[in-house]
N, C-alpha and C positions, 0 to 999 in steps of 0.2 A: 504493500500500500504506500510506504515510502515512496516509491519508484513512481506513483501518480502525483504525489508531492512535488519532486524534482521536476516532472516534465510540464507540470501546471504554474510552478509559483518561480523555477529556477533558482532555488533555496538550499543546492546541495552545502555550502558554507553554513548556512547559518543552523543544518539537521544535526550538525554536530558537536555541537554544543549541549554542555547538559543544561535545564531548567535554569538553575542557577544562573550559569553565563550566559546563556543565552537572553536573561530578563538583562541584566546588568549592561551587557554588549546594547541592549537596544534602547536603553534611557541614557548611555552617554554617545549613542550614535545621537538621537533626538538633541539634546544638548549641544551639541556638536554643528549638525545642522543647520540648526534655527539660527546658533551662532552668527552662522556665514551667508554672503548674501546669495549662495546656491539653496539654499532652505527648501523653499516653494517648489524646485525642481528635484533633488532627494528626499525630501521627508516621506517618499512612500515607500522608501526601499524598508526600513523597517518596522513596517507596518506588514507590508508582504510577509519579511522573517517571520513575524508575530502570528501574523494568519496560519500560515504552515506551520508553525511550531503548536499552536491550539488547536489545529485539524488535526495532527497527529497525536497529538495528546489527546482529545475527543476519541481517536479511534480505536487508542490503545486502549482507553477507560472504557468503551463500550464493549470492547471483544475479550476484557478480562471482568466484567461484569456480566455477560450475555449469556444463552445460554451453552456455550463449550467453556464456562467461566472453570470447573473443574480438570480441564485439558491441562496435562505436563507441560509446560513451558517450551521447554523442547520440541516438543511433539508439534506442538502450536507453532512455532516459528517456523517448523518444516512441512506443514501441512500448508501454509500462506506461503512462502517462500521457492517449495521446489516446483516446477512445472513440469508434468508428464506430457511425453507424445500421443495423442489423440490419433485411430488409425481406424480405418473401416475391417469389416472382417476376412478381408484379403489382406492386412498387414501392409496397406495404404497409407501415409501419416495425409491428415485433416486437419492437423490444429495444433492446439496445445490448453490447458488450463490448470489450475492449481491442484496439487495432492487432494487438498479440501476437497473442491467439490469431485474431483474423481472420484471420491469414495463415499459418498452421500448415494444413498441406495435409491432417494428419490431422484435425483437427477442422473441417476445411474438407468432407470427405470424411464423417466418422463421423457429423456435426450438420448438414450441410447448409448453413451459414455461410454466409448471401450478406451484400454491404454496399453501400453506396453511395458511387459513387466520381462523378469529374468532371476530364474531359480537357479543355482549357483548346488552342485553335489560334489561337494572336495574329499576325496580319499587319499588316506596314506599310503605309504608304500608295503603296508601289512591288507590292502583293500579294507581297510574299515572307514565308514562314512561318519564325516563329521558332522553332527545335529546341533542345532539350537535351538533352546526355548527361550523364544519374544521376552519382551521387559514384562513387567505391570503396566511400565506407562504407554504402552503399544494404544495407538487409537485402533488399529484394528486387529479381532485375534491376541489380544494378552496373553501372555504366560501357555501360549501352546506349545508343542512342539514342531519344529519343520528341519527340511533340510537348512545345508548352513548358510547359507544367505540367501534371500528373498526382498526383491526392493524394485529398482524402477530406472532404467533409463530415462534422464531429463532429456526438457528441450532446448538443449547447447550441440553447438555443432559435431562435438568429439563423441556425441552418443545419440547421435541421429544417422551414424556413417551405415548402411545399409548391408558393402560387400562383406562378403563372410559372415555375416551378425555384428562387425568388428564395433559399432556402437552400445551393445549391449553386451561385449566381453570387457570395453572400455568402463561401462557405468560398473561390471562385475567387478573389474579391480578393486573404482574407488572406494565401494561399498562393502568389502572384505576388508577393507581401513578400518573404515567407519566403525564398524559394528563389530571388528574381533581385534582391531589393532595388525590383521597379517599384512606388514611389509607390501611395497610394491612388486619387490626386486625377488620377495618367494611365491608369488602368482603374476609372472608373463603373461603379457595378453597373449603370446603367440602359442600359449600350453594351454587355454582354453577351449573344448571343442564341445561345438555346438551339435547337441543331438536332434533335437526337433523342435516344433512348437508346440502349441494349445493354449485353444480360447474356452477360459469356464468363466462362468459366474457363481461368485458363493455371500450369502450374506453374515456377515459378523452378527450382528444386532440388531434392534429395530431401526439406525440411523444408517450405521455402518455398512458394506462390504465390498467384496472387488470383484471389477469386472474386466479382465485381463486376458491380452493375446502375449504371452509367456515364453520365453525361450529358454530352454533349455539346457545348462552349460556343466562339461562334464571336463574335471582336471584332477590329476594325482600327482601329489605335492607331497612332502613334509615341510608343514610349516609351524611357525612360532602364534602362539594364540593370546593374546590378551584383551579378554571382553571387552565392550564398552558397557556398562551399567546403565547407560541411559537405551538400549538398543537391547541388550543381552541378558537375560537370568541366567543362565546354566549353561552348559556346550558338554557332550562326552561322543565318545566314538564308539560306533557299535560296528558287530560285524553281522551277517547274515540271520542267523538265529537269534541274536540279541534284538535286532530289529523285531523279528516276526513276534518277541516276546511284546515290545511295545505295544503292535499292534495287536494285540492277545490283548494287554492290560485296557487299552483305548477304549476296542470293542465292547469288555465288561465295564466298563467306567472307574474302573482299580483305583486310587490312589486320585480320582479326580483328573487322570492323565488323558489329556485333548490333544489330536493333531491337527496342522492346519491343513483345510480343505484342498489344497494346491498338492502337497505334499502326499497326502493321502492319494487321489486321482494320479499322482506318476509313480504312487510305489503298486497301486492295481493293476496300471495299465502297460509301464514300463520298466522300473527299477530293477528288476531280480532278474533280466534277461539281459538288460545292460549288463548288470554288475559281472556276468559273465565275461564280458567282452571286456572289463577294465580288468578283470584279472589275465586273462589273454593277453593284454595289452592289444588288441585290435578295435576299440572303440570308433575311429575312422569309418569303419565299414558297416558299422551300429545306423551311421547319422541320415537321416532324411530331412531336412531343410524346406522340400519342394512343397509335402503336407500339412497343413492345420488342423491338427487334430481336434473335434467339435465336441470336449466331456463334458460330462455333468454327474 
């Protein structure tokens, strides 16, 4: 919302400022002005700052008062801040618009909202897949379980790039940063291989859920892990049977233990014949690119 600030009021100097300075900067600008005998022709410049500085302030107070006034902070600035690719159901990009409303079930529902997402399956060199369960503060899917990273190529040039999927192995790096701390330099994008796609729709909540044309990204690594807390509850690696026990516990509701709906749909439909192929080391010859797979 910022970013409408700047291109309306031309206030990027004066957003930087905190309250304080910002009040004090504009009574000895006014001072100043009236001063001299250019007054009549600046005295609106900080009246402009003023106006921008109290729209922004108005919007913060409204959106932490409103009704997401209980949203993680966090969560909040990335929901307004990141912008998803907008794509028809051939994996067409259309557009762009905010995390936020991508995942509002009604305008997922009313506008047809698809975006593009990318689930991230990291194995060690023992083939055991590395799993994460989401924060608390997750706005969508809390405290489930999923493979290890799941998130969203933005609308920036480096993860809109199409050949290979190379923009969606691009957002997979940053976001194995993000959310576990692994190194750039221990997941290459060029050790990324993309096995397929799928578009599902699953709803979180009665506000929440996603509605996602998915890629697929399969790499064996050893790497260095350290959560981030605002992104991460838990991480452990399982191997084949350890898995199917999850999915034993899930199915009984054990321990309260949930997986996320994305997760679930590629361990039915695909994972245990992939994971073949990563022990083979022939994953390459796994990958179909050309299909969209249409689950539910």
């Amino acid at each position: 919302m910022s970013g409408h600030l700047y291109n309306s009021y031309n206030t990027r100097p004066c957003l930087r400022l905190s309250s304080s300075l910002a009040t004090a900067s504009f009574v000895k600008s006014r001072q100043l002005f009236f001063s001299s005998n250019f007054a009549l022709r600046l005295s609106s410049i900080p009246r402009l700052c003023t106006r921008a500085y109290l729209s922004l302030h108005t919007t913060t107070t409204t959106m932490a008062d409103g009704p997401d006034a209980g949203m993680d902070a966090v969560q909040r600035r990335l929901m307004f801040e990141d912008e998803c690719i907008l794509v028809d159901e051939n994996d067409r990009v259309v557009g762009h618009d905010t995390k936020y409303n991508c995942h509002l079930m009604e305008k997922i529902e009313s506008e047809n909202l698809l975006h593009r997402a990318f689930s991230v399956f990291l194995f060690n060199s023992k083939y055991e897949l590395l799993l994460q369960q989401r924060s608390a503060t997750k706005v969508t899917f809390p405290l489930v379980w999923t493979n290890t990273c799941c998130s969203h190529p933005l609308y920036r040039e480096s993860e809109l790039i199409d050949d290979n999927a190379l923009g969606a192995r691009n957002a997979a790096q940053r976001k194995l940063l993000d959310e576990l701390g692994i190194p750039a330099e221990e997941v290459p994008v060029d050790q990324f291989i993309p096995l397929g796609r799928m578009l599902y729709k699953a709803p979180s909540d009665g506000k929440w859920g996603e509605h996602e044309l998915d890629y697929l990204l399969f790499i064996v690594r050893d790497v260095n892990v350290h959560p981030n807390p605002d992104e991460v509850a838990d991480v452990k690696y399982v191997n084949r049977e350890q898995l199917k026990e999850l999915l034993r516990k899930a199915d009984a509701g054990d321990e309260g233990l949930k997986l996320s709906p994305w997760f679930r749909l590629v361990v039915d439909n695909f994972l245990f014949k992939w994971w073949d192929h990563v022990q083979k080391g022939t994953l390459k010859e796994a990958a179909d690119m050309r299909t969209i797979h249409k689950l539910t």
